[in-house]
C-alpha positions as CSV (number, residue, x, y, z in Angstrom):
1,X,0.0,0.0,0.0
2,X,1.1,3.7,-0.6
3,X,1.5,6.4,2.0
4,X,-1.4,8.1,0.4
5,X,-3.3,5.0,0.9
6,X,-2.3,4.8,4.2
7,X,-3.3,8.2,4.9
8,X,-6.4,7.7,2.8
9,X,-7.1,4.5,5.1
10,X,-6.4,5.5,8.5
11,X,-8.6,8.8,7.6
12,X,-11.6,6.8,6.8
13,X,-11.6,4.8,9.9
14,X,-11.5,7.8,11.9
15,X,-14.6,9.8,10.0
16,X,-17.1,6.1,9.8
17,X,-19.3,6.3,11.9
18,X,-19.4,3.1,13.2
19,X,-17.4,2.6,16.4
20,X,-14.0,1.0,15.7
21,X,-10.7,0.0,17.6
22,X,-7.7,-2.3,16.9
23,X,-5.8,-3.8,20.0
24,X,-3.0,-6.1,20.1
25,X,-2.4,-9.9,20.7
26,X,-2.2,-9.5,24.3
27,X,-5.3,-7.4,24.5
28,X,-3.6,-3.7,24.4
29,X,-6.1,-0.7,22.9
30,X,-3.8,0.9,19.9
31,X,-6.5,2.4,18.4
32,X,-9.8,3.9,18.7
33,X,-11.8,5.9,16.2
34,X,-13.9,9.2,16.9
35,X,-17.0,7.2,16.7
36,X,-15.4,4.9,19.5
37,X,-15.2,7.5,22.0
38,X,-18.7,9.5,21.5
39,X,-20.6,5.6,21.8
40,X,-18.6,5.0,25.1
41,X,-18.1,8.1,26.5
42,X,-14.4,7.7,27.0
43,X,-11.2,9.6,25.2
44,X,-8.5,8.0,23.5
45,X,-5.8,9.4,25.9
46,X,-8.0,7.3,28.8
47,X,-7.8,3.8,26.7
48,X,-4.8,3.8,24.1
49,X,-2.1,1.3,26.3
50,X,-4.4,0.0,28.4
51,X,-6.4,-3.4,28.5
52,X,-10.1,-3.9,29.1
53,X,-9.7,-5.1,32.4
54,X,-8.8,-1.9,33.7
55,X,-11.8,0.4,31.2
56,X,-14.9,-2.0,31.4
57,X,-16.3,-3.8,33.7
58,X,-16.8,-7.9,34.3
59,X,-19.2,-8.4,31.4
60,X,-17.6,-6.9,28.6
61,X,-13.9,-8.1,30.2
62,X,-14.7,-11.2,30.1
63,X,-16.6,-11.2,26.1
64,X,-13.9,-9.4,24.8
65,X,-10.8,-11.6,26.3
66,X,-12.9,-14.9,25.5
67,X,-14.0,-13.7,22.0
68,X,-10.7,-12.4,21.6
69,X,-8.9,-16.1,22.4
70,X,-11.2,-17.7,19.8
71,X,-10.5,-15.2,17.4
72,X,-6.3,-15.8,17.7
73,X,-6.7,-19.5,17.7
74,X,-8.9,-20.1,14.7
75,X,-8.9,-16.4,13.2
76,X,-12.2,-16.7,12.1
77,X,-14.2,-13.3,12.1
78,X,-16.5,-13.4,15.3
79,X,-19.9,-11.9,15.6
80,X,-21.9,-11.1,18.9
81,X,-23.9,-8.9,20.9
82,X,-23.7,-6.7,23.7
83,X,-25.7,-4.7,26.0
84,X,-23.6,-1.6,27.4
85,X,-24.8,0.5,30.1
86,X,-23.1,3.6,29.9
87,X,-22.0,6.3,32.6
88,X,-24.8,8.3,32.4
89,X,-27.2,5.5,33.1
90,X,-28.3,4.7,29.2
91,X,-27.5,1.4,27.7
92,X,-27.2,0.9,24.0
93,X,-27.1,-2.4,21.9
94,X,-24.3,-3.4,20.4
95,X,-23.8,-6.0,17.3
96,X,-19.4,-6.7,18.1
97,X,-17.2,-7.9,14.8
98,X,-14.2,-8.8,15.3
99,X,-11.2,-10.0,13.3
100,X,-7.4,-10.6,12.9
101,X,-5.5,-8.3,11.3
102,X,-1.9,-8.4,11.0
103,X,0.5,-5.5,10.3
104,X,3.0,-5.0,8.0
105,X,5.5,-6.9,9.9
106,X,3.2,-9.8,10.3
107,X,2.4,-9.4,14.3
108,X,-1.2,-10.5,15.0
109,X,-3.5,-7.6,16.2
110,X,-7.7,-7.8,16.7
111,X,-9.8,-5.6,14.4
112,X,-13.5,-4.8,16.2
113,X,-16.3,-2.7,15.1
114,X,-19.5,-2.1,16.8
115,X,-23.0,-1.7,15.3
116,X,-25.7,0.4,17.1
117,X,-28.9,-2.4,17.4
118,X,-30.4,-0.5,20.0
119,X,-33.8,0.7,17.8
120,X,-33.6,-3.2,16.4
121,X,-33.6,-5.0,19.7
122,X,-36.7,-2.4,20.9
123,X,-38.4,-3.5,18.1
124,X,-37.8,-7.0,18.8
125,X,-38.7,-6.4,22.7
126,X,-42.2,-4.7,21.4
127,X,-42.8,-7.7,19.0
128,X,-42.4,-10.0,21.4
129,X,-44.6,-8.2,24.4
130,X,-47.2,-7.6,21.7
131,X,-47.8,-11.4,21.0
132,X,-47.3,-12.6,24.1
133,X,-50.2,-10.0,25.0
134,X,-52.2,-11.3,21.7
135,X,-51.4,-14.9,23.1
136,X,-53.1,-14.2,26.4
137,X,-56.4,-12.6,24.8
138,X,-56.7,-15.3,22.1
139,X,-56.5,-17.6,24.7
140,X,-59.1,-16.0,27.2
141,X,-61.7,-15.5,24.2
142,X,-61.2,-18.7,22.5
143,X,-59.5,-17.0,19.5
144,X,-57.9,-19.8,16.7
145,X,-56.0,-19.1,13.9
């Protein structure tokens, strides 16, 4: 790849909008994007170097290390979700991708990328209190389909 490439590259991972950070083999944040920061409410300076035991709590800790294990030993891209409570009390719905990356001098490093399902999983919530609801009046008027 070119410098300009490079430049072209790293400039279009910073402006997507979609949440995006690479970390190392050993779990080590090396990157996160704009996007990254606004969905978690934290700054680069406050994550670059560290590891998510010492940002996130026991939930995402322990997804991200297990995810990230499967994702070294078999390098096969990895998708799951998340539900992230957030400082101020609000919790979105994440969609998580990762995958292996390697740089130019071949060392491993994990790719991730977050997905905002939060309107998608309210929908499914409403769906499914709407026919449980539709379930119990069928069923108390005698109602077959």
């Amino acid at each position: 790849m070119q410098p300009a490439n490079f430049a072209l590259a790293a400039e279009f991972l910073e402006s997507t909008p979609e949440p995006a950070l690479i970390k190392s083999a050993d779990g080590t944040y090396l990157f996160i994007n704009a996007a990254f920061e606004r969905a978690f409410g934290v700054k680069k300076s406050d994550v670059i170097g560290r590891k998510a035991d010492e940002l996130w709590g026991d939930y995402i800790t322990d997804n991200a290390n297990r995810s990230d294990a499967d994702i070294l030993a078999d390098g096969d891209t990895l998708s799951y979700e998340i539900n992230y409570k957030r400082g101020d009390g609000t919790s979105i719905d994440l969609l998580v991708r990762k995958f292996l990356m390697t740089d130019k001098d071949d060392v491993r490093l994990i790719g991730v990328t977050y997905s905002d399902i939060t309107k998608l999983k309210n929908v499914e919530r409403e769906l499914a209190e709407s026919e449980e609801r539709y379930a119990l009046a069928s069923h108390e008027v005698g109602i077959w389909d």
